[in-house]
VOGU-3710 file (C-alpha; in Angstrom, 3 decimals, decimal comma):
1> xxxxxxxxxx> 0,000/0,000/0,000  1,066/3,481/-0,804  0,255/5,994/1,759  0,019/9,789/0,623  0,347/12,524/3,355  -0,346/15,948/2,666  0,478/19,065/4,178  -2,133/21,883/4,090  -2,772/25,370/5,407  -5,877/27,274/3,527
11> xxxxxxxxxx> -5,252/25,140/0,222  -9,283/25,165/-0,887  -7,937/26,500/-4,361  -5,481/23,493/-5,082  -6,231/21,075/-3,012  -9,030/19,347/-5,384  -7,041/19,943/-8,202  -4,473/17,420/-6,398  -7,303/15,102/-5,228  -8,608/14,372/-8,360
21> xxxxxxxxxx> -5,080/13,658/-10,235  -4,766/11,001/-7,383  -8,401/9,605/-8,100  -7,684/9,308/-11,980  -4,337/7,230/-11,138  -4,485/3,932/-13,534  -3,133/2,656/-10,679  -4,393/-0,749/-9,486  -2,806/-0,775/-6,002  -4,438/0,280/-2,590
31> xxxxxxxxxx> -3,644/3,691/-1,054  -4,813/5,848/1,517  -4,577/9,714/1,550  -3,606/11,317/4,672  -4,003/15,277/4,986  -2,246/16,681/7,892  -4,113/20,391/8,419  -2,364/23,042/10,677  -5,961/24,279/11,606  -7,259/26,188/7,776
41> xxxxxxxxxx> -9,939/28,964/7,713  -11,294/27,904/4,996  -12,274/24,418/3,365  -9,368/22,360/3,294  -10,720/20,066/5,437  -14,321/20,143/4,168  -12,599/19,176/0,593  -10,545/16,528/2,012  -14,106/14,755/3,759  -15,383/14,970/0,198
51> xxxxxxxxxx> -12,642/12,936/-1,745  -12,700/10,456/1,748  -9,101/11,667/2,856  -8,129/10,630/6,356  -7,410/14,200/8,443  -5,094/14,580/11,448  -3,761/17,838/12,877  -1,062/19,056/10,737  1,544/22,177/11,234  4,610/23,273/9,413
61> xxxxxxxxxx> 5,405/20,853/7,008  7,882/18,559/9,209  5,084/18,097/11,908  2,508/17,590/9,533  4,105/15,028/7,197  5,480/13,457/11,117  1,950/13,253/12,609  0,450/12,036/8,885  3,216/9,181/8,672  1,598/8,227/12,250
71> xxxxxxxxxx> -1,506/6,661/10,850  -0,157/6,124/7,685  -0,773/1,841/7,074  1,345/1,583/3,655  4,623/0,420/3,967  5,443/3,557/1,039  5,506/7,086/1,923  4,655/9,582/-0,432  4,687/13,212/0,948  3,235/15,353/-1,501
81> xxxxxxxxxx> 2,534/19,237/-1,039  -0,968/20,501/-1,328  -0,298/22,755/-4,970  0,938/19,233/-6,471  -1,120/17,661/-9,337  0,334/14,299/-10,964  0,286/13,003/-14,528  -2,650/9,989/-14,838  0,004/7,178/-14,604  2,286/8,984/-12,285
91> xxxxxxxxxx> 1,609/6,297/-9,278  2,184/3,126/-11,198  5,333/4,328/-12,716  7,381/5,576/-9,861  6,277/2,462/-8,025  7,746/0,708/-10,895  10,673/2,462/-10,905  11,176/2,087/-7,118  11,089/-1,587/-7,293  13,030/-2,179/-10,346
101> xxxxxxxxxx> 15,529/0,549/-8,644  15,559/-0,846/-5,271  15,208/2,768/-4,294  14,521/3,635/-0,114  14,062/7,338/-0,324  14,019/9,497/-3,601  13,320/12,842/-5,262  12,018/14,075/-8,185  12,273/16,346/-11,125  9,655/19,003/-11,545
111> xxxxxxxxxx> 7,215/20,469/-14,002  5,261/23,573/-14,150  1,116/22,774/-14,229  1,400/25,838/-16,895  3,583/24,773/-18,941  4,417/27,444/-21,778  8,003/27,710/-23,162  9,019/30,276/-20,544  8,308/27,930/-18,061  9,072/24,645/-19,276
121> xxxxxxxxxx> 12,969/26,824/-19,533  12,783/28,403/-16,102  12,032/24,977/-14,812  14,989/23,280/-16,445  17,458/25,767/-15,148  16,210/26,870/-11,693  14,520/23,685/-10,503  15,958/20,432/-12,354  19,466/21,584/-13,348  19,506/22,290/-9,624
131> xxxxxxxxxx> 18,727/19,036/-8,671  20,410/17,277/-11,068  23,874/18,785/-10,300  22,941/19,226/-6,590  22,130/15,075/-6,250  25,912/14,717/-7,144  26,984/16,329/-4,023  24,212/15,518/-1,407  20,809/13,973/-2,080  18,331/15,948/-3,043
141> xxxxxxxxxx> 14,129/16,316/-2,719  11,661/18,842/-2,170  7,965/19,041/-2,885  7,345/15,243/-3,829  9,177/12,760/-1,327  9,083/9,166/-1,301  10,347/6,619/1,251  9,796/3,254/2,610  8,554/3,349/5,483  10,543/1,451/7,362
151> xxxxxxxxxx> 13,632/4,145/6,296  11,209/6,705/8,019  11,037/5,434/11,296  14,463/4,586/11,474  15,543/8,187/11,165  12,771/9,574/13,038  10,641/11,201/10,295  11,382/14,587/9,651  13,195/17,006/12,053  10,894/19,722/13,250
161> xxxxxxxxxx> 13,069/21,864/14,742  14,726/22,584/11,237  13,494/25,606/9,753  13,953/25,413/6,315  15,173/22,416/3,359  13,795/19,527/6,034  13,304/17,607/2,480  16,816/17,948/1,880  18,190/16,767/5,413  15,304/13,978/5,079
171> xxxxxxxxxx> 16,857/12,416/2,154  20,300/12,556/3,663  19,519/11,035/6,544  17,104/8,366/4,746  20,046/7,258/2,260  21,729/5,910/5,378  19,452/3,148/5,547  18,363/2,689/1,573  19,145/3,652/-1,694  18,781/7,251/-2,745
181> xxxxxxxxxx> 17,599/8,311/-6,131  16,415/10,980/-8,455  12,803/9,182/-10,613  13,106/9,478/-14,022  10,143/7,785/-15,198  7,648/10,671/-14,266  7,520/14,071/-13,006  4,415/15,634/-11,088  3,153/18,786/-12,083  3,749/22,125/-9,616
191> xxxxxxxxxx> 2,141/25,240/-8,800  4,169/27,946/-10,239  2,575/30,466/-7,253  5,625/30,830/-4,958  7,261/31,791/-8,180  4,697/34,091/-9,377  4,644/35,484/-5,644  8,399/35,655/-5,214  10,016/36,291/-8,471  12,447/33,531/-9,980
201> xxxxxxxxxx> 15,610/34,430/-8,644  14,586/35,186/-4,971  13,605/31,898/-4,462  16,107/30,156/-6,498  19,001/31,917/-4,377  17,647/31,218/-1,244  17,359/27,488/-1,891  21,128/27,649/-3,270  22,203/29,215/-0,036  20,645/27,350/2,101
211> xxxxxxxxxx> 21,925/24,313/0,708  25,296/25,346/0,503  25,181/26,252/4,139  23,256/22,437/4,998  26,670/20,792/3,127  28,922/23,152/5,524  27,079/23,600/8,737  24,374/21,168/8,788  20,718/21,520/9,308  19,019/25,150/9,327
221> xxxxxxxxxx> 17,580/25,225/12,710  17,682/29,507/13,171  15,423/31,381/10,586  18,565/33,192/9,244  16,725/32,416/6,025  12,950/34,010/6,493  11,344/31,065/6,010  7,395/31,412/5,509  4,780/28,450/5,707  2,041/29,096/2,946
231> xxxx> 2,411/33,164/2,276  1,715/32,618/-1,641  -2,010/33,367/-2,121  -1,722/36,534/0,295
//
């Protein structure tokens, strides 16, 4: 069983969008969906009753992928953040991959949901050249995580008193005990709002910084970066 968890603060507007791409999976496998809420205004949670999505209390996205992973009965993790939508056969092949991989934990590359020329460009350079290159050096996820389950529990889950690139100390920590990889087979579609919100270059420096300083230091556990949870659609 694959179990999904995902992370939501006030995500009315993508939430369904998400829901449905994991409904429509040709996928022929059980799963459960897990949404871990850090208390939304609006209706997150009322969405996630519609599609039958199991709720616990969320937070920042460590706790809330934690406290989903709690419940979670599949012995595969996916975390998956709330603006994500996935190509129809997106389950079936990553699973595929896993398994033929012998993966424990991996990443993936990204596409934009609006995928025009500028983006599909912006997205090569800033987001998979990035990880691409960046995998070389340290592993690499954000966004989309996968792990066994087992992996999870020996590292503890995420660590919550990291403030920013959790993902990215995740998958370090969770090659210790399995393979690490990059999935080729697939890539699930992202929201392009933090971009949108934050320009291109903003976002793309901060996330070069602070992994530069995770490969020196070690996990970010001050907010010398100015890390926000959900600020996008304000």
């Amino acid at each position: 069983m694959i179990s999904i968890i995902i992370p939501t603060l006030n995500e009315e507007k993508y939430l369904p969008k998400l829901l449905r791409s994991i409904k429509e999976q040709d996928f022929k496998e059980e799963l459960e969906i897990i949404v871990a809420d850090a208390n939304s205004e609006d209706k997150t949670r009322e969405i996630a009753k519609k599609f039958s999505c199991k709720i616990v209390e969320g937070g920042l996205p460590a706790k809330a992928r934690n406290e989903g992973a709690k419940i979670a009965k599949g012995d595969f993790l996916l975390f998956i953040d709330a603006d994500i939508s996935l190509p129809k056969d997106f389950l079936r092949k990553i699973l595929a991959e896993i398994k033929r991989r012998d993966l424990g934990v991996a990443g993936f590359y990204l596409s934009a949901q609006d995928e025009t020329l500028f983006t599909k460009l912006l997205f090569a350079v800033f987001c998979n050249i990035f990880l691409r290159i960046g995998q070389k050096i340290m592993p690499m996820a954000c966004m989309v995580i996968f792990s066994k389950k087992n992996i999870h529990k020996n590292i503890h889950g995420f660590d919550e008193e990291i403030k920013i690139c959790e993902d990215v100390s995740y998958a370090r920590d969770g090659r210790r005990y399995g393979k690490f990889g990059i999935i080729k087979s697939t890539k699930p579609y992202i929201s392009t709002r933090r971009f949108k919100k934050d320009g291109w270059i903003k976002p793309y420096l901060k996330y070069l910084f602070a992994n530069v300083y995770i490969l020196i230091f070690g996990p970010i556990k001050t907010n010398i970066f100015n890390y926000k949870f959900n600020h996008y659609d304000k």
